[in-house]
N, C-alpha and C positions, 0 to 999 in steps of 0.2 A: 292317703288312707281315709274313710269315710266314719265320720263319727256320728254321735245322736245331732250333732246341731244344725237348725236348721239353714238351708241354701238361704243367703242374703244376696239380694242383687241390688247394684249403687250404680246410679248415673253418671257420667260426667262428658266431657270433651273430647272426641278424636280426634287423636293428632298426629298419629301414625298406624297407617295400615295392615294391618293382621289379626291374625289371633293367638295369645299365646298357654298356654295349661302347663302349671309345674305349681310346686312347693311355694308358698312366700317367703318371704324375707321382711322384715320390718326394717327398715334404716332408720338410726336414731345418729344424726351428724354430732351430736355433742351438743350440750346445751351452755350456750354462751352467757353468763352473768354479770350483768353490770352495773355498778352502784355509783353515782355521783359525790365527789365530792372537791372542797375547794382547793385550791394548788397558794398557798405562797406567792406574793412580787417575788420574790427571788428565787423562785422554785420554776416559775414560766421558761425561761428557757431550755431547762434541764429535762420538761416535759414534752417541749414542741421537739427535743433533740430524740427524745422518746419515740414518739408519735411518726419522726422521720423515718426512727431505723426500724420502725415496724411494717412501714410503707414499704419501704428496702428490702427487707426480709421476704415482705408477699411478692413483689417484682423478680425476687430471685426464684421465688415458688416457680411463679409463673412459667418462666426460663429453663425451668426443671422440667414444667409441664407440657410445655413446647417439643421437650425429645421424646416426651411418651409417646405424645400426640401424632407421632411417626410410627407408631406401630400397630397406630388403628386400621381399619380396612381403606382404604386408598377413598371410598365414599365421603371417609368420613373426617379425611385427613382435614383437608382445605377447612371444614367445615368450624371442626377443633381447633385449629391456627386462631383463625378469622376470630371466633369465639376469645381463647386468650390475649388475641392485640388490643379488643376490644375493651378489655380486665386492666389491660397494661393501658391503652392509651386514659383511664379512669384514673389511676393512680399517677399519673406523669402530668404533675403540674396544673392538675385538672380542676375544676369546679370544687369538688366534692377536698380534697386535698388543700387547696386554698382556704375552703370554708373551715374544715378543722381548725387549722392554723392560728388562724384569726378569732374563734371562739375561745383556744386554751387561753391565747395573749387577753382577750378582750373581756371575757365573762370567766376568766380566773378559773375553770373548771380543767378535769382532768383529760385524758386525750380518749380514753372511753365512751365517757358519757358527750363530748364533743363530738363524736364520731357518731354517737346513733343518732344527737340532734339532728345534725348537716346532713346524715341520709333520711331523718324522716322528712325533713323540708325538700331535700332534692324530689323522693319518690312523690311529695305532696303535689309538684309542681306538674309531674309526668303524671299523674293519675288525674289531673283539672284540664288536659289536652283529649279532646274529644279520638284525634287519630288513633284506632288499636292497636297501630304497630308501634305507634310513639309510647302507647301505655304498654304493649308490652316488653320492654325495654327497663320495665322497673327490676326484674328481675336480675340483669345485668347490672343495673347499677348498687342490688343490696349486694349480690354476690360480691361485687371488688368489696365494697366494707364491710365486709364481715369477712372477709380474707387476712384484714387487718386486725378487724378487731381478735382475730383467734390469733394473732401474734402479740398482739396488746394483753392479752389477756391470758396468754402461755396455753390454750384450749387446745387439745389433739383434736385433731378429727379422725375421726372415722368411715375409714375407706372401704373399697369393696374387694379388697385382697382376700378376704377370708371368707368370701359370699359363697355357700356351697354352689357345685356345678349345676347348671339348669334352674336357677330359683327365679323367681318375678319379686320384683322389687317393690315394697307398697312403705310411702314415706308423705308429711306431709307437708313437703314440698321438699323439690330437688332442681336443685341448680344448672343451668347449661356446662358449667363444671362436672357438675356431679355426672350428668350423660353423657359425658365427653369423655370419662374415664371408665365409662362402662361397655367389657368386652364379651360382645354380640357371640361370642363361642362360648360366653357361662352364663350371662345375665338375659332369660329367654326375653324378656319385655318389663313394664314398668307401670303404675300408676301414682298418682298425689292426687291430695286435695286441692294443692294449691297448683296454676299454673293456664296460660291459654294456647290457641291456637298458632298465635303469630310470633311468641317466644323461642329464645333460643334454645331454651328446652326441648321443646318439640319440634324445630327443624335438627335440633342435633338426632332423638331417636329417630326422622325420618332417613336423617344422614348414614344413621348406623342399622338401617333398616330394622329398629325393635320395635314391637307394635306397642306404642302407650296411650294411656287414657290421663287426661289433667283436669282438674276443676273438679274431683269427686268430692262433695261433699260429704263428714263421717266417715271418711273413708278410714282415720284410724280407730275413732268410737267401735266403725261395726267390727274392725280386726282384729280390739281389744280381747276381744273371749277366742279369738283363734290358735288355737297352737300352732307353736314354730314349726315351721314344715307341713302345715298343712293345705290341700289342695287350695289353687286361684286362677280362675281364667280373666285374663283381660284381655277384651275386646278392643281392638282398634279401630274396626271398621262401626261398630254401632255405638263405643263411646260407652261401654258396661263394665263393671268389675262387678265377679262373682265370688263370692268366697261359700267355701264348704258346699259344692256344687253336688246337686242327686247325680245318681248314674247314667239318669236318663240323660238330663242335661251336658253330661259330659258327653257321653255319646253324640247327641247333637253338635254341641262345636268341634269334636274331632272331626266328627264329616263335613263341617264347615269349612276349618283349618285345610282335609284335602282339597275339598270344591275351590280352597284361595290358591293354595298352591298349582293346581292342577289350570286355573283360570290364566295363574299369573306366566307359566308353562304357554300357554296358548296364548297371548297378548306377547310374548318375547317372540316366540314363533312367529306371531303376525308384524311385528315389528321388523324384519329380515324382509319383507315382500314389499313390492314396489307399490306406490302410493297413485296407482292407477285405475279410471274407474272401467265401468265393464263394458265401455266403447271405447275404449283406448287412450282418454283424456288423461296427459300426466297431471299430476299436483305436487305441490311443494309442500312440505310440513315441516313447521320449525316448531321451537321451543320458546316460551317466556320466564327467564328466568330473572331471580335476584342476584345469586350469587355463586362464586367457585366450584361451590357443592355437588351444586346442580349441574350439572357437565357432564360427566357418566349418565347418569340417569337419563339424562337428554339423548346420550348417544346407543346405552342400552338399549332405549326404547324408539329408535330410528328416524330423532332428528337429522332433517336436512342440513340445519343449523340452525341461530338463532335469531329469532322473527320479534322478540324483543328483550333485550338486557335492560333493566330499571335498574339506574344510580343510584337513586334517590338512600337506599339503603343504608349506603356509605354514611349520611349525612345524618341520617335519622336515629344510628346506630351511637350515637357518642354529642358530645355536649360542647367540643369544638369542631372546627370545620378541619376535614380531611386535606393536606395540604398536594401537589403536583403529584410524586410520587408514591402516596397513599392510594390514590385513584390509580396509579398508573400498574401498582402493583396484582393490582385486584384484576382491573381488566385485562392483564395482560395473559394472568391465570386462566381466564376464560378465552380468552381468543386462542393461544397455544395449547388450551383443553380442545378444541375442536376442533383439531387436524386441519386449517387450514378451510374447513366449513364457514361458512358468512357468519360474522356474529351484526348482528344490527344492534347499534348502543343508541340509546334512548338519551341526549343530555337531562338534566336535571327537574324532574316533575314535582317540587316539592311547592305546595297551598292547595286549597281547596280542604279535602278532608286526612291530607298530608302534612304533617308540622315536622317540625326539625329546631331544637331547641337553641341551636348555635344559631340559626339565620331568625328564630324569632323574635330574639333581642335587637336585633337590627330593626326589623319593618313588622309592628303588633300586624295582626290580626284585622282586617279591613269588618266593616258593617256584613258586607253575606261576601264568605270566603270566597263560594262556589263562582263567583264573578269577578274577586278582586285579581290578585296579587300574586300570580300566580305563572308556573311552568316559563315558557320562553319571556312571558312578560317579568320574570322575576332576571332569565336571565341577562334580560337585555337593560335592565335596570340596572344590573349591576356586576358590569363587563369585564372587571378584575378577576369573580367570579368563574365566570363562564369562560375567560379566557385559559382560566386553570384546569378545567376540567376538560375545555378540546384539545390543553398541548395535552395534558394524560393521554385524551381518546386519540389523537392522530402519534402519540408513541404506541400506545398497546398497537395501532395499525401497522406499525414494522413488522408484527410478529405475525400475522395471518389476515385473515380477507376482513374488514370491515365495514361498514353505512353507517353513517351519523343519522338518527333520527331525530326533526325535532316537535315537541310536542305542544298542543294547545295555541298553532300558527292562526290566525284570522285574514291574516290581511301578506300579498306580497311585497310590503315594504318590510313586515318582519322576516320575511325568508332571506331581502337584500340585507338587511343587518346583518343577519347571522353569518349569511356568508363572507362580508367583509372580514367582521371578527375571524372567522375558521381562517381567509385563508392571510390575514394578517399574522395571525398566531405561526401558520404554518411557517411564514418567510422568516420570523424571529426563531423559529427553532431550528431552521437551516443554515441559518446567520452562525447560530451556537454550534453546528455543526451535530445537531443531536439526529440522533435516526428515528423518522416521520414513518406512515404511510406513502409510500410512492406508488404511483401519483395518488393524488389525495381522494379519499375513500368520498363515493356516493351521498348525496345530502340529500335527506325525504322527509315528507311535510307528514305527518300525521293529522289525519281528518277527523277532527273528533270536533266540531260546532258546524251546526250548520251554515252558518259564514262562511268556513272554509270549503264545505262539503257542496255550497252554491256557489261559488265560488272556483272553482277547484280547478276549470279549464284557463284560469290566469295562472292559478297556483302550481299548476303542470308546467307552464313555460320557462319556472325559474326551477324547478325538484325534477330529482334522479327516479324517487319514486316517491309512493305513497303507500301510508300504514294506515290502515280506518280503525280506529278504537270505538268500538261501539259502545262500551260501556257510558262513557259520559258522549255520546254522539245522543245515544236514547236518552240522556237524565238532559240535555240541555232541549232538544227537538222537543220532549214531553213535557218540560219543565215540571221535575220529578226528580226529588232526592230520597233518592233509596232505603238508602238509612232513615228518613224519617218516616215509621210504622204508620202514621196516617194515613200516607199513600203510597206507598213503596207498592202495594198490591197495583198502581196504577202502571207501572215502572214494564211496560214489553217492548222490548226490542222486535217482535213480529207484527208493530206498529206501522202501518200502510208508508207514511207519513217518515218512518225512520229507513224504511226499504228502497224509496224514492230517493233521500237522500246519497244510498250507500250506489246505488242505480249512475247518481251525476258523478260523482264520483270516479267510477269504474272507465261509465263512458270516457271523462276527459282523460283519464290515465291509458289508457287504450286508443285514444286519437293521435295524443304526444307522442306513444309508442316507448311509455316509463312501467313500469313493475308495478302492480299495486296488491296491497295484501289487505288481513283482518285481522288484529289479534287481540280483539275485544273477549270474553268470554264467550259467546257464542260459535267462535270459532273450535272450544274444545266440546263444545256440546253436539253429540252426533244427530239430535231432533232437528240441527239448522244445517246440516252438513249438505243436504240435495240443496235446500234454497241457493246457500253459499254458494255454489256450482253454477245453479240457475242464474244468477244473478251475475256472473261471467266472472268470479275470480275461481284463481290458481295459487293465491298461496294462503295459506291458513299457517297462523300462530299461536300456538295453545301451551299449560302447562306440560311438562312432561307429562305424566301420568295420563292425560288426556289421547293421545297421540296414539296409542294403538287401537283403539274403540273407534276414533275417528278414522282412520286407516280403514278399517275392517269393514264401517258405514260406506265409503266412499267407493271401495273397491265392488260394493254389490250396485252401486247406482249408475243408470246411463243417461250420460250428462244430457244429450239433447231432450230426454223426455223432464230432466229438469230442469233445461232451461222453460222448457212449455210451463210446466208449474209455477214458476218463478215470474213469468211476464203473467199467469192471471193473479198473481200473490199484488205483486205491486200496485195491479190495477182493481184491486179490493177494498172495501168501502171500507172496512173497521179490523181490528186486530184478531176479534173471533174467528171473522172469516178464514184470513191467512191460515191459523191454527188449523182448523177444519184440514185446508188444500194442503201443508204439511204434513199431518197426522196419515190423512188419508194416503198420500207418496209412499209416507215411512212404512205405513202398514202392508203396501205391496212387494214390498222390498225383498 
């Protein structure tokens, strides 16, 4: 209902696509109070025995929250799971639990105020790590402590049991918990102040398809004068909360809301048609995924399969290393999610702009990451490693079709390494009697340095196939770190100089008579979809959500008139030009 006060519109982060209009709700989780004080010598044990059965008690929550999490939408299940192991493996003998421990004993204090300590040091740690997804990860790790501390601390929380039907959620800040238990049939969509892009937060409302905005700042100042129940659109696609929206305004995102609906209607539809252009050229389209989640989505939207699975996840998501069958359980999720579709698993990419806090104890931080210590070089450093993570990969390969990809190769004596390792590992888990892949799945060199990418008719004679990553193929060719604003603006992949590369490439994988793909970012962008084609690949790997636009681009293009384009693209002096000779393709189209 519409009262005197005026429309406020507040900024923030989209993180999940839609738009949603209903009533708000203000979440107030219960405010946790904590006051320091000293414990007794002889009181320390009786407190650390405290502090365990508080631990205790949240690991049974969790346990509890594990059967819920089976009655979420099938999207959203995996997602939920993954999310809670993650809660559990934090409190199971972890960092964070250790640390208390040792401060009750050490600094004589209670298990409270021991508890905010050790999580504001751990979160200090993860926020001084330049990787986003490493920082956003802080969230997961206050959520496990403050799970404890509201049992330390006897604190209810406050649930969404009683959340009227259709409300939008405006809170400031919500836990990958807290979206975890929120059911997509009452709760239309969600905002916070606090929260980013790469958090579990916002892969869970993408999981539970609610459209949310995070990072709003004020977001409860300006909702302070709103009354309960009264109108809020949150935008997902532009990253807006509206509160106390004019009429007009409302009108406008209702006819948005159908335009998303009615688009999204038309991209499922297009996702059902074959991936062929208007000469008859088939193409492959897969998926790059993280995680379990992502699997429907993939297959919703008319993955072929999977053109990259990134591990790295596993690793970056928790403070010790994931052991054989922690890896083994995740991928196997995914490989048996895709009906027997390829999934292509990417071993371990973690340096560069990648950290992982279990393996950064090990080996600091080299002078310029972007050079050191990094992907295959990390794992052939440290073969214990990498030997855990292929018997995982060559088990999850019992369960459906997979390729081993490996990432950041330069030279063909690392591809002979690897494959000693892969196929040592393999006769040890034969030995054990355990069930592998039979016979053992595909090994493909991912081209992402120009070393490899000049290179590449050696690096054909030992690989199944190749994966060209363009993203660090352009940032190493241009010597250009993206991330840093100075020149990121220098940063195009329709660099004469980067197309050449992707050109040797294609040729040697096409001479060998191996498969070669792209599943750099450019692959889900339909402005490079004719080049791509031009340029003589067949299989492109993109997020899901990319994959029906891309579909839709390719099915109107006929490949011979872009290979024409494609051979004068290569042979262009500077990156303007190419832009021009694509622009002009696209706009015929």
């Amino acid at each position: 209902m519409r009262t005197d006060r005026p429309e406020r519109v507040l900024t923030g982060l989209p993180v999940s696509a839609g738009i949603a209009i209903g009533p708000l709700h203000l979440h107030d989780p219960g405010v946790v109070s904590v006051s320091a004080y000293p414990i007794p010598a002889d009181g320390i044990e009786a407190e650390r025995a405290r502090f365990r059965r508080s631990v205790d008690a949240a690991l049974k929550q969790i346990d509890k929250l594990r059967m819920r999490a089976e009655l979420l939408p099938e999207s959203a299940q995996e997602a939920a799971v993954a999310l809670l192991e993650v809660h559990r493996q934090m409190l199971s003998g972890s960092r964070l639990v250790r640390g208390v421990d040792r401060r009750i004993a050490e600094q004589r204090v209670n298990a409270e105020a021991a508890l905010e300590t050790e999580l504001a040091a751990i979160v200090d740690s993860f926020l001084a790590i330049a990787d986003p997804t490493i920082r956003s990860r802080v969230d997961d790790v206050r959520g496990a402590g403050h799970r404890v501390l509201r049992h330390l601390t006897q604190t209810a929380y406050q649930s969404f049991a009683r959340v009227p039907n259709g409300s939008i959620i405006l809170a400031e800040e919500l836990t990958p918990a807290d979206a975890a238990l929120m059911d997509p049939a009452k709760i239309l969509g969600f905002a916070a102040a606090a929260g980013g892009v790469e958090g579990h937060t916002a892969i869970m409302a993408r999981a539970l398809h609610l459209p949310a905005v995070l990072g709003v700042r004020g977001l409860l100042d300006a909702a302070a004068g709103t009354g309960a129940g009264a109108t809020v659109i949150v935008d997902g696609v532009g990253g807006q909360v509206i509160l106390d929206p004019t009429p007009d305004t409302l009108a406008a995102y209702r006819r948005r809301r159908a335009a998303l609906a009615r688009q999204r209607r038309r991209l499922v539809a297009i996702a059902g048609l074959p991936a062929v252009t208007d000469d008859g050229v088939a193409v492959s389209l897969n998926a790059n995924i993280d995680l379990p989640a992502e699997v429907d989505e993939a297959r919703v939207l008319g993955a072929d399969g999977v053109g990259l699975l990134r591990t790295e996840i596993q690793f970056m998501n928790r403070e010790d290393l994931p052991d054989e069958d922690a890896q083994y359980e995740m991928l196997r999720a995914v490989v048996e999610g895709l009906d027997d579709r390829i999934v292509t698993i990417r071993t371990l990419d973690i340096g560069g702009d990648k950290r992982a806090p279990a393996l950064a104890a090990h080996f600091p931080e080299g002078p310029n990451p972007a050079l050191g210590l990094r992907a295959i070089r990390y794992s052939l450093k440290v073969p214990r490693l990498f030997e855990t993570q292929i018997a995982a990969i060559l088990r999850a390969g019992a369960h459906g079709s997979i390729r081993i990809l490996l990432p950041m190769l330069t030279s063909v004596g690392e591809m002979r390494q690897a494959r000693t390792i892969i196929q040592r590992t393999a006769r040890r888990l034969r030995r054990q009697g355990v069930a592998i892949a039979d016979p053992l799945p595909p090994i493909g060199a991912m081209i992402e340095t120009p070393a490899a990418a000049l290179g590449a008719d050696a690096l054909a004679e030992y690989s199944d196939f190749f994966a060209i990553g363009t993203n660090d193929l352009t940032m190493y060719t241009l010597a250009i770190d993206r991330s840093d604003e100075q020149v990121a603006s220098l940063y195009n992949p329709f660099h004469p100089a980067v197309l050449r590369l992707i050109v040797f490439a294609v040729t040697a994988a096409r001479e060998r008579g191996i498969p070669v793909s792209v599943c750099g970012e450019i692959a889900g962008d339909p402005r490079f979809t004719a080049l791509l084609l031009g340029l003589g690949l067949r299989e492109l790997s993109m997020s899901p959500g990319s994959l029906p636009r891309v579909k839709e681009r390719l099915r109107a293009i006929d490949a011979a008139e872009a290979q024409t384009m494609a051979a004068r693209a290569v042979s262009a002096h500077d990156a303007a030009h190419v832009m021009v000779l694509v622009e002009h393709f696209n706009a015929a189209l």
